[in-house]
C-alpha positions as CSV (number, residue, x, y, z in Angstrom):
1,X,0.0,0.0,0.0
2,X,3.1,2.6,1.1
3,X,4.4,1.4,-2.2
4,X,1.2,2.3,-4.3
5,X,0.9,6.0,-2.6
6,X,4.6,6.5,-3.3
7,X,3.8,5.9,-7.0
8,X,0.8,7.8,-7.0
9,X,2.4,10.7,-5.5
10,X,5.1,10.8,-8.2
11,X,2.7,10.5,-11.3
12,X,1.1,13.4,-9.5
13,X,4.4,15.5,-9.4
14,X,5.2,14.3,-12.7
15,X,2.1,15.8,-14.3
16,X,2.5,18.8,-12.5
17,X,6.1,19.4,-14.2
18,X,5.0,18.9,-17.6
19,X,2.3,20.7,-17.5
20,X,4.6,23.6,-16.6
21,X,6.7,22.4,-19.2
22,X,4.1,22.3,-21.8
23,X,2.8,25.8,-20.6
24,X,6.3,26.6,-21.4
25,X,6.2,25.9,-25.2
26,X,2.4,25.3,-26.4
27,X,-0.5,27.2,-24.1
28,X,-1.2,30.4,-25.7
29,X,-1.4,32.2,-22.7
30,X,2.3,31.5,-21.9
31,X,3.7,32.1,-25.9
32,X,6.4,34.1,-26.9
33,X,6.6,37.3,-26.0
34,X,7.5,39.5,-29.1
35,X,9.6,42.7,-29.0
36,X,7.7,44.7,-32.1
37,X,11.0,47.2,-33.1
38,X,9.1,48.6,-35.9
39,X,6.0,47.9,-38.1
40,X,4.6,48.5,-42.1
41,X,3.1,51.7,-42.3
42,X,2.6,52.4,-45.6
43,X,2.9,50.3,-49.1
44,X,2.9,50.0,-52.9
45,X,5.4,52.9,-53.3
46,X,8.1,53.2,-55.9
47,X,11.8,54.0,-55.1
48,X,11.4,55.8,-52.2
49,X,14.6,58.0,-51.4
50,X,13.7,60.8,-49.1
51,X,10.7,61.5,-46.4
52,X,9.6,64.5,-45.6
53,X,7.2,66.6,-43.4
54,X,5.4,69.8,-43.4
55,X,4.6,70.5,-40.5
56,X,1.4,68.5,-40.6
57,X,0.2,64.9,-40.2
58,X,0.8,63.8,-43.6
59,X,4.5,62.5,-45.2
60,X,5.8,63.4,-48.2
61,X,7.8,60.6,-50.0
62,X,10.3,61.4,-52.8
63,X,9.9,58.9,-55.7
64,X,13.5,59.1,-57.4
65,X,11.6,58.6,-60.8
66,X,10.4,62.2,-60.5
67,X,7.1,62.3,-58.4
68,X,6.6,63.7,-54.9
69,X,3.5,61.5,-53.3
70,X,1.5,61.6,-50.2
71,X,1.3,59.3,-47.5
72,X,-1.6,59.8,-44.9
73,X,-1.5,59.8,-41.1
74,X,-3.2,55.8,-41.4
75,X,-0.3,55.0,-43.9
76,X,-2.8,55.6,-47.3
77,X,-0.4,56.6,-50.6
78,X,-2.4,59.5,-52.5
79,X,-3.2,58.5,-55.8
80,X,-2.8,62.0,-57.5
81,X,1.2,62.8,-57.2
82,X,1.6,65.6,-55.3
83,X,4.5,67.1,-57.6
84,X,5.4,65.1,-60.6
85,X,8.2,66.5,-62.6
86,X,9.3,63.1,-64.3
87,X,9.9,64.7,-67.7
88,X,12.6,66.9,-66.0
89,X,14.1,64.5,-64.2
90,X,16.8,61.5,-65.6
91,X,16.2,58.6,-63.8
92,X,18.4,55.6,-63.4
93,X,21.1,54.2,-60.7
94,X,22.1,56.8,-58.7
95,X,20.5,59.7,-60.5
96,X,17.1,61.1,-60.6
97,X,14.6,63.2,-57.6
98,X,16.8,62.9,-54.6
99,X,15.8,65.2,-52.2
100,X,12.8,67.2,-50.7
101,X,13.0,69.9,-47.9
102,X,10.0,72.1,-46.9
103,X,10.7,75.5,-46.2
104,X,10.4,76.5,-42.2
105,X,7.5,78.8,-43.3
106,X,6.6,76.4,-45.6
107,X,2.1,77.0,-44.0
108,X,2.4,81.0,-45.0
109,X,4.4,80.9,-48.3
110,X,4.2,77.3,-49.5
111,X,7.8,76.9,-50.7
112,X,9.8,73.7,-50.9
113,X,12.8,73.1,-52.4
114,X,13.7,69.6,-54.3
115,X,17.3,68.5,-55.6
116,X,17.5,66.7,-59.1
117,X,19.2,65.2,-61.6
118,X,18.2,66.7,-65.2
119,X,18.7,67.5,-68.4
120,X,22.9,66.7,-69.4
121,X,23.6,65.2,-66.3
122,X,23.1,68.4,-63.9
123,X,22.1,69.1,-61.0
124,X,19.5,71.1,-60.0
125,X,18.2,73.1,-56.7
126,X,14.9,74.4,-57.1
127,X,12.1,76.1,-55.7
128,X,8.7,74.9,-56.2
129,X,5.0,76.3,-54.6
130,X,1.9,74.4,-53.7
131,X,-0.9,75.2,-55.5
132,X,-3.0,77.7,-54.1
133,X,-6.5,75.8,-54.4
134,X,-5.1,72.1,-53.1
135,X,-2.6,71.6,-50.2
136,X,-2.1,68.1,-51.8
137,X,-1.2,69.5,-55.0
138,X,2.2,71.1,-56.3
139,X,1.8,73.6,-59.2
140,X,4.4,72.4,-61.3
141,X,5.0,75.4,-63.4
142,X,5.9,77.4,-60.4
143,X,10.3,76.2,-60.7
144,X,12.3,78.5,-59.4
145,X,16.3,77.4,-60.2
146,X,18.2,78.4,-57.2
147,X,21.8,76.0,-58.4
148,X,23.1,74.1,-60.8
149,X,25.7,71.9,-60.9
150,X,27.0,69.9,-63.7
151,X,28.1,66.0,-62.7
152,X,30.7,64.5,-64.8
153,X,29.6,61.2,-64.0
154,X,26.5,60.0,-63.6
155,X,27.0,58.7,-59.3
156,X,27.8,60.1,-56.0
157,X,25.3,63.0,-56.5
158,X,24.3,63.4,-52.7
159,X,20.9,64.8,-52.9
160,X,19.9,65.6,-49.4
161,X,18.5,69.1,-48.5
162,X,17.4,70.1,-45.0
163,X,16.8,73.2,-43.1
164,X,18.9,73.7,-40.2
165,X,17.5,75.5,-36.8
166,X,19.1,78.3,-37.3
167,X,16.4,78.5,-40.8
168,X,19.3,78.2,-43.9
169,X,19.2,75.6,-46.4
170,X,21.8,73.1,-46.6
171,X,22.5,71.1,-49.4
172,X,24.9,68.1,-49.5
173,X,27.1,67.3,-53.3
174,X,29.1,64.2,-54.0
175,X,32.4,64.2,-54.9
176,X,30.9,63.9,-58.4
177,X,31.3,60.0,-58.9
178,X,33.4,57.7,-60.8
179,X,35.8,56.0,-57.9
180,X,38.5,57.9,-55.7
181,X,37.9,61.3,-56.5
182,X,39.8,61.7,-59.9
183,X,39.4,65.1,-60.2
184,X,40.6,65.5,-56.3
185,X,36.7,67.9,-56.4
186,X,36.1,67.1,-52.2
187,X,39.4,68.9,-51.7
188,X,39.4,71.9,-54.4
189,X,37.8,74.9,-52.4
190,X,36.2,76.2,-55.7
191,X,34.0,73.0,-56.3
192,X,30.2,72.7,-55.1
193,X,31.0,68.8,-55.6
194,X,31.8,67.0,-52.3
195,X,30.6,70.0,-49.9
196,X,27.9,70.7,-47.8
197,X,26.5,74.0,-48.7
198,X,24.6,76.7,-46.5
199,X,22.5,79.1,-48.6
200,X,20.2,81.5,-47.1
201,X,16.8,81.2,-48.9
202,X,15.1,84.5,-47.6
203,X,17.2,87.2,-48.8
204,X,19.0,87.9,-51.8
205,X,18.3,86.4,-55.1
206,X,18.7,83.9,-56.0
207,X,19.6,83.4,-52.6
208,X,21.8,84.8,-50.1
209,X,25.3,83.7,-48.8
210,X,25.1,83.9,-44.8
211,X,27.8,86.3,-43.5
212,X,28.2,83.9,-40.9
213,X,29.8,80.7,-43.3
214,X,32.9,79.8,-42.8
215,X,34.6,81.1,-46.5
216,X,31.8,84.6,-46.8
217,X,35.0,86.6,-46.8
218,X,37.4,84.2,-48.6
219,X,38.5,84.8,-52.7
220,X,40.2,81.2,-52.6
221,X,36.9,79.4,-51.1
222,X,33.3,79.4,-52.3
223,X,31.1,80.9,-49.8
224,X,28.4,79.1,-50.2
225,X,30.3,76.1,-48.2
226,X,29.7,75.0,-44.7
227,X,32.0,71.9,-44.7
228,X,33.9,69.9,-47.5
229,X,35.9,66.7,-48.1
230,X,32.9,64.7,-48.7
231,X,32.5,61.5,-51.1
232,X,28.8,61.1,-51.4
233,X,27.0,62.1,-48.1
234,X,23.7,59.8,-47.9
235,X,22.1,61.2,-45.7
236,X,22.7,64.1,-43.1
237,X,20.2,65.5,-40.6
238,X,19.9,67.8,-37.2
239,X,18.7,66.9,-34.2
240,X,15.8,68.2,-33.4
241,X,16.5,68.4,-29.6
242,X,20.5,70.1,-29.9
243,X,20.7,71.0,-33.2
244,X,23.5,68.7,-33.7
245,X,24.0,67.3,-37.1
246,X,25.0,64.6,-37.9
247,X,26.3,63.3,-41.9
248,X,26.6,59.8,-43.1
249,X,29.4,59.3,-45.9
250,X,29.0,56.7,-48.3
251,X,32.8,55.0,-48.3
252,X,35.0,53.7,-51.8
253,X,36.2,50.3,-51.1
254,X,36.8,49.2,-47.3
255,X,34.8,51.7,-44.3
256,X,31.7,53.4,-44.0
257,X,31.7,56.5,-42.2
258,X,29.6,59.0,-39.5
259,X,30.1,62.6,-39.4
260,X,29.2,64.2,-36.2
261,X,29.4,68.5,-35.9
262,X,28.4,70.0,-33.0
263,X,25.4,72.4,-33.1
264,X,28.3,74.9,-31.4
265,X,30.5,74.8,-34.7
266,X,31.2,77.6,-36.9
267,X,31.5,75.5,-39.9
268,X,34.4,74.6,-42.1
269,X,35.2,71.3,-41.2
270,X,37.1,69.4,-43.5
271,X,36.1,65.8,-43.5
272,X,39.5,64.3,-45.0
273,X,38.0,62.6,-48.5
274,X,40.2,61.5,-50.8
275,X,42.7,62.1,-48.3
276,X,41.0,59.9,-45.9
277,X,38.6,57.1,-46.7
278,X,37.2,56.9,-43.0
279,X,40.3,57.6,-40.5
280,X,42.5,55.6,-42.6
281,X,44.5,56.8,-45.6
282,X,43.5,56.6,-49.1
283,X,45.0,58.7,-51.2
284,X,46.9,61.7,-49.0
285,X,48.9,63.2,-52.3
286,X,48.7,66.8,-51.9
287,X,47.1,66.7,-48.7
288,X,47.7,68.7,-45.6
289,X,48.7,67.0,-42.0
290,X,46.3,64.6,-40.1
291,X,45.3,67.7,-37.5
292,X,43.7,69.5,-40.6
293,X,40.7,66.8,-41.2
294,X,37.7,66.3,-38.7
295,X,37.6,62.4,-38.6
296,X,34.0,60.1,-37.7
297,X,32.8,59.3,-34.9
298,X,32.5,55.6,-35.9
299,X,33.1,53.6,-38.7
300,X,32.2,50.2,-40.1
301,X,33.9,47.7,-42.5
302,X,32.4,46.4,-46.1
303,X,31.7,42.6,-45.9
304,X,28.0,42.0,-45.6
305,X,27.7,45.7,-45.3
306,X,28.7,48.2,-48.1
307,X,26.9,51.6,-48.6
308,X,25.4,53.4,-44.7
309,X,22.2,55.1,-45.3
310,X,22.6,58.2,-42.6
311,X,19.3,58.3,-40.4
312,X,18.3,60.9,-37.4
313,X,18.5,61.4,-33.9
314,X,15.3,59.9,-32.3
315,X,13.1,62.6,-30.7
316,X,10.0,61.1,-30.7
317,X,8.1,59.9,-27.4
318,X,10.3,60.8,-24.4
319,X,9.7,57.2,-23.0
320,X,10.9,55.2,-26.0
321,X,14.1,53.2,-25.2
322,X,15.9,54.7,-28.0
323,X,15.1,58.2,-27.4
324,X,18.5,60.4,-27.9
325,X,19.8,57.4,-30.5
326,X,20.9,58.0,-33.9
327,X,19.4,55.4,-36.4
328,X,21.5,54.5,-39.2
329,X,21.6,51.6,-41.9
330,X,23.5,49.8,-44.1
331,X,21.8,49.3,-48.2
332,X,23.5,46.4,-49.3
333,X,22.9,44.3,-45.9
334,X,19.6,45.8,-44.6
335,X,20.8,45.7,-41.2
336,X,19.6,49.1,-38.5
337,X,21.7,50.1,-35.8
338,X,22.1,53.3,-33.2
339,X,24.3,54.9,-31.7
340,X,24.6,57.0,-28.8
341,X,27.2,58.2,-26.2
342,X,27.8,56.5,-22.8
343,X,31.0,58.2,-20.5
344,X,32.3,60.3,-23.5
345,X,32.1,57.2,-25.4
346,X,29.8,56.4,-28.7
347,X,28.4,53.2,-28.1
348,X,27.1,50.8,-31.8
349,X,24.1,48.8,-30.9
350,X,22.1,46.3,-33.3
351,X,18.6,47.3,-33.7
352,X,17.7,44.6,-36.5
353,X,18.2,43.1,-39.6
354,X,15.2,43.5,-41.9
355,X,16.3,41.8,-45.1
356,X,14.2,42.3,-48.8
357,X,14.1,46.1,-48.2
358,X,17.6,47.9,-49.9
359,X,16.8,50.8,-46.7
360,X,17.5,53.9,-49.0
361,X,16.2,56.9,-46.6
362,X,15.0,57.4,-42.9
363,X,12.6,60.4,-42.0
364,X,10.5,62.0,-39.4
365,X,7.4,63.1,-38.9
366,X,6.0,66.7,-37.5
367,X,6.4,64.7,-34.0
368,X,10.0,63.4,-33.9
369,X,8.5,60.2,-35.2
370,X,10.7,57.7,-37.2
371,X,10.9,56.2,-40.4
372,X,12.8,54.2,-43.0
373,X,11.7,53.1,-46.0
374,X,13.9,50.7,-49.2
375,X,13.3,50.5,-52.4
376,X,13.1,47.4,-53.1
377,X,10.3,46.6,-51.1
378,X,8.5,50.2,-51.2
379,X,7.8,49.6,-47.6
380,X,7.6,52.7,-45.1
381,X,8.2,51.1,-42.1
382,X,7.3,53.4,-38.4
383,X,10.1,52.9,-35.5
384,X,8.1,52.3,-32.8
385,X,7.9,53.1,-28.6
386,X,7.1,49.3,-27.7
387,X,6.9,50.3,-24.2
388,X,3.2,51.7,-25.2
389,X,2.7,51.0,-28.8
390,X,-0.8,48.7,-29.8
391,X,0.8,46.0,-31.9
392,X,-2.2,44.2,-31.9
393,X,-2.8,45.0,-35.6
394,X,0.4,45.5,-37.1
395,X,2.9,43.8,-39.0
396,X,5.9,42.7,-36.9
397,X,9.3,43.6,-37.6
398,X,12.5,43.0,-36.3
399,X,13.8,40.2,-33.3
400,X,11.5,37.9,-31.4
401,X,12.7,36.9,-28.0
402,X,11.0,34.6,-25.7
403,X,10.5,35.1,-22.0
404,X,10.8,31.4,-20.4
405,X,8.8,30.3,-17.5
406,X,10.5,29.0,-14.9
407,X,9.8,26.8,-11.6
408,X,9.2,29.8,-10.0
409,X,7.1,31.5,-11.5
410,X,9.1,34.8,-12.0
411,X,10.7,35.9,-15.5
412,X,13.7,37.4,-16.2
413,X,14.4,40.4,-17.1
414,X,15.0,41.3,-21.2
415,X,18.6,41.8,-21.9
């Protein structure tokens, strides 16, 4: 009899166990718990290269074919393009509509400003005006050439254009393509090509040259430029919060490269390419000593990875993890990572890899909100806050990690 209650009492513990086991692995209640990094927001869009806001809900995606087009605030793509300059515009690798910037007074005078590729391989900086009957509509007779730059080969045109906080335009040039610089045009102060440039789009006309750039003064520098030694910066952006800005620099043939200027600087910086590919040495004939270059802040090798794809400074919601972070990504490997400064040092951490999606352009919306978007999926993807997001309806994105149940009941904490 002992011996039947013994064996009773151990079936009974037995069952107990793997039903904590099975709870473990099968009960939905108990599943895996999924960390949602970001989710699909909006779909069915055509090489996607730059987002944009305007100071409203809606986002305005730059189709490098030649068409500006509306996303919603529930993710919808307008139909009707909202500018659509495709006849003006040569399309094709690295060329075509690259870049979109609203002007800071954009609700009282409707200006924006777009960088393209056109007719015999130039560039163009232009000024176009929203129609004065439909906020959803561009008129597209209303160009206004601010620049033009002729490329003499048909990659590394940059593209980006963004308003600063202190309200002048800045416009980012490649080194004007081919590979290595041949024409040494990042380091030759009277090139546009591989600068940033700081224009100020109120006064003068076209426009005026700030008094307070770097070169206003100077008969051996343009004065339109803020910084130079670039080789094709994809993309650069301020943060919102410091007015820090920070430039991502596609590399040639071995290291990616971040930027980072203080919002304190006075411009000038000289960011060391052909000199410098990264902080190491490619090609330093004719160059000045090491102390005359501002090097990155980080760097990554090519193996998987092999073009960045410069992102922003998350200011969204306050309570997001990754609030403070710059988000930047690689095209060829699809991988997102941040970075951020811990004890004076900047800290690389993985945020996912998200693979099918070429990640071509991040943006944000009138809230500090984040996005990416690729164009080979024509996905906008939203970053999100998962400490309050509803991902009950969404699309998940990025790592899955489980949270085990143990014999005790408690769970660890995520890592």
């Amino acid at each position: 009899m002992k011996s039947f209650h013994k064996i009773f009492w151990l079936l009974i513990i037995l069952m107990i166990f793997n039903n904590i086991s099975c709870n473990n692995n099968d009960d939905p209640k108990e599943a895996p718990k999924v960390e949602t990094k970001m989710v699909s927001f909006a779909t069915g869009l055509s090489n996607p290269v730059s987002i944009a806001n305007a100071g409203d809900n809606r986002l305005f995606v730059v189709d490098q074919a030649g068409y500006i087009r509306i996303v919603d605030v529930g993710g919808n793509v307008k139909s009707q393009p909202f500018l659509d300059i495709h006849d003006k515009v040569i399309f094709g690798g690295e060329q075509g509509l690259l870049g979109l910037a609203f002007h800071l007074d954009y609700k009282s005078n409707g200006y924006f400003y777009v960088n393209y590729v056109g007719t015999g391989n130039i560039t163009h900086i232009s000024r176009f005006k929203v129609s004065a009957s439909n906020p959803d509509m561009a008129d597209p007779g209303s160009e206004f050439i601010l620049l033009t730059q002729p490329q003499p080969f048909t990659n590394h045109n940059g593209g980006n254009l963004c308003f600063g906080p202190d309200g002048f335009l800045y416009i980012g040039l490649g080194d004007g393509g081919s590979g290595g610089d041949p024409g040494n045009r990042a380091q030759n102060p009277m090139e546009y090509l591989g600068k940033l440039l700081r224009i100020d789009m109120n006064k003068g006309n076209p426009y005026a040259i700030p008094p307070s750039n770097p070169f206003y003064n100077s008969t051996t520098t343009r004065g339109e430029i803020w910084a130079l030694g670039l080789r094709n910066p994809w993309r650069f952006s301020f943060d919102r919060l410091t007015g820090d800005l920070w430039i991502a620099d596609v590399g040639q043939d071995d290291i990616e490269e971040i930027d980072f200027q203080p919002a304190a600087s006075k411009g000038g910086e000289n960011y060391g390419w052909r000199c410098y590919e990264g902080n190491k040495i490619y090609n330093n004939s004719g160059c000045n000593s090491e102390s005359s270059y501002s090097f990155p802040v980080y760097t990554y090798p090519h193996g998987e990875e092999c073009s960045i794809t410069g992102g922003y400074v998350y200011r969204g919601s306050q309570s997001s993890l990754y609030y403070g972070y710059y988000f930047f990504a690689d095209y060829c490997s699809d991988r997102i990572w941040t970075l951020h400064k811990v004890a004076g040092t900047w800290v690389k951490e993985d945020f996912g890899h998200f693979t099918g999606n070429s990640f071509t352009t991040f943006g944000e919306d009138f809230q500090g909100q984040l996005y990416i978007a690729g164009t080979k999926s024509g996905t906008i993807f939203k970053v999100l806050d998962y400490k309050s997001a509803d991902t009950t309806k969404v699309t998940v994105m990025g790592n899955i990690k489980k949270i085990q149940t143990v014999i005790s009941l408690k769970f660890p904490q995520r890592k």
